[in-house]
C-alpha positions as CSV (number, residue, x, y, z in Angstrom):
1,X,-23.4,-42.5,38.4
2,X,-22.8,-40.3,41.4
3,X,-24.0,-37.1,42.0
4,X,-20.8,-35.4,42.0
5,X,-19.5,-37.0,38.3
6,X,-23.0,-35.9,37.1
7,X,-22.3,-32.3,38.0
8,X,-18.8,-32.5,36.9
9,X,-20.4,-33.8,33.1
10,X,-22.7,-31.1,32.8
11,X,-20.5,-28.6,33.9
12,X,-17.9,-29.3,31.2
13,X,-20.3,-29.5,28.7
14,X,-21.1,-26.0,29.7
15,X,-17.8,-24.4,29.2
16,X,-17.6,-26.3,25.8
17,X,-20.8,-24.5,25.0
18,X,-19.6,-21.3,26.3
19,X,-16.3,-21.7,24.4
20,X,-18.3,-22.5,21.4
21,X,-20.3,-19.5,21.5
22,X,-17.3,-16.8,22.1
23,X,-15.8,-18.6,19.1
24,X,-18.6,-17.9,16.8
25,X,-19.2,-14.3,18.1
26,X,-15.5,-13.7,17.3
27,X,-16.0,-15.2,14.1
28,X,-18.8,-12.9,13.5
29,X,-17.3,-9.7,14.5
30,X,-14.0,-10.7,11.9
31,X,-16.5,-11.3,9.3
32,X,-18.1,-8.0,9.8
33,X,-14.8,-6.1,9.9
34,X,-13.4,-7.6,7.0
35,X,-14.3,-5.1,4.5
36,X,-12.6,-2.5,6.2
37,X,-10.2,-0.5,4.7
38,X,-6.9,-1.4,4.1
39,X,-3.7,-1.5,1.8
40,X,-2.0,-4.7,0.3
41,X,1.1,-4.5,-1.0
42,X,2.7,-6.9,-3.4
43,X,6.0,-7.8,-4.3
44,X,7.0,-9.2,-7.4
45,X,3.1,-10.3,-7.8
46,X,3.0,-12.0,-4.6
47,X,1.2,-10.4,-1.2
48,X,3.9,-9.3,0.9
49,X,2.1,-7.4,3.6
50,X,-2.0,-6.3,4.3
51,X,-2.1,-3.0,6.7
52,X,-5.6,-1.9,7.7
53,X,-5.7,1.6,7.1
54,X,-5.9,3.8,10.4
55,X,-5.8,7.3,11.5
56,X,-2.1,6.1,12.8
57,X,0.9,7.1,11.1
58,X,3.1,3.8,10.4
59,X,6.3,3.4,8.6
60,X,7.6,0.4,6.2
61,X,10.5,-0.3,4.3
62,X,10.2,-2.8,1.2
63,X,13.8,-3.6,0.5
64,X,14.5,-6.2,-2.6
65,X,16.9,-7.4,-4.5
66,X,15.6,-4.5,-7.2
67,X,15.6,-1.9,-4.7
68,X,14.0,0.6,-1.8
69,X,10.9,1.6,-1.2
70,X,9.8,3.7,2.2
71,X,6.3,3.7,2.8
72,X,4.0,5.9,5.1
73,X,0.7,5.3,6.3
74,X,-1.6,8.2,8.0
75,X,-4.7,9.7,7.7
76,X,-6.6,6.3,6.7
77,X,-4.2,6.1,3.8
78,X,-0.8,5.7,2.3
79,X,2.2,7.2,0.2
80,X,5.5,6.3,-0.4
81,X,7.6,8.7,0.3
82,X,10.9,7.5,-1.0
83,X,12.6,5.4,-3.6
84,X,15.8,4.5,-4.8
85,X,14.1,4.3,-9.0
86,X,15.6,6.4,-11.1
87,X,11.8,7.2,-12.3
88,X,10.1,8.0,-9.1
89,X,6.4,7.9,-10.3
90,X,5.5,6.3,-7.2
91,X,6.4,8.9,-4.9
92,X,5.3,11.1,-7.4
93,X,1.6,9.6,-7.3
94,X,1.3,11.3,-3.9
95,X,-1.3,10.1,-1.1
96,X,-3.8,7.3,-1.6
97,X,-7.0,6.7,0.6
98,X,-9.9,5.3,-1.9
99,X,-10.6,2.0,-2.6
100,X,-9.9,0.6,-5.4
101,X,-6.6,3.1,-6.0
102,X,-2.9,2.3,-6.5
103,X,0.5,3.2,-6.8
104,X,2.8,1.1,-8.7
105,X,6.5,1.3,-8.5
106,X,7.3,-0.6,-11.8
107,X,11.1,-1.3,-11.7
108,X,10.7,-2.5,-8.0
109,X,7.7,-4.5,-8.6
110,X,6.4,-3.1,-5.8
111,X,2.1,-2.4,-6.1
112,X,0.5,-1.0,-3.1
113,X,-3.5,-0.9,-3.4
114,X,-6.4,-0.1,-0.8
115,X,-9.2,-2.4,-0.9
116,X,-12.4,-2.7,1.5
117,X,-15.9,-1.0,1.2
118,X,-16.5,1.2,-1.5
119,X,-18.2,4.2,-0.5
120,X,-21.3,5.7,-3.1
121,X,-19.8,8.7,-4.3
122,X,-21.6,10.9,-7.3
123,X,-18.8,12.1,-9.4
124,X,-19.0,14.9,-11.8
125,X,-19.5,12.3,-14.7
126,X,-22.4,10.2,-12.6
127,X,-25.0,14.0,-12.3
């Protein structure tokens, strides 16, 4: 083996190793961030859309066979802001920003809920 083919060897086995180890930092850093918050919306029972929560307002429109829905997301939460239902308990359920809450627009079968880290709160019922 010549000098030159040995260099050439250890230096791709280098950048493999480098390559490896960006990989598994970026593995890490996903892994960390994945309990940040953020709202998943299904349709008809099945996950249309996740949309990490931010400070960023962002608009969607769920449009189905059943119907409208306009949703806004701001302030590290979400609301939907109009509906074609005749009901309109979901735009009626206001702003969401807590894990673990929902709004539910029934006859579009359209559930938007916010999931990620649950932050210890004492409650009036926990004193």
């Amino acid at each position: 083996m010549k000098k030159l083919d040995l260099v050439i060897v250890i230096s791709v086995l280098l950048i493999a190793f480098a390559a490896l180890g960006v990989n598994q930092y970026r593995i890490s850093i996903i892994e960390e961030n994945s309990n940040v918050l953020r709202a998943e919306i299904t349709v008809k029972g099945e996950l249309y859309k996740v949309v990490p929560l931010s400070e960023k307002k962002e608009e969607y429109t769920v449009e189905t066979d059943l119907g409208k829905n306009i949703i806004i997301f701001h302030d590290l939460g979400v609301s939907i802001t109009e509906a074609d239902c005749p009901d309109h308990i979901c735009v009626e359920t206001g702003f969401i920003s807590k894990p673990g809450e929902i709004i539910a627009c029934l006859p579009h079968k359209v559930v938007i809920e916010i999931k990620g880290d649950m932050e210890d709160e004492i409650d009036g019922l926990s004193k």
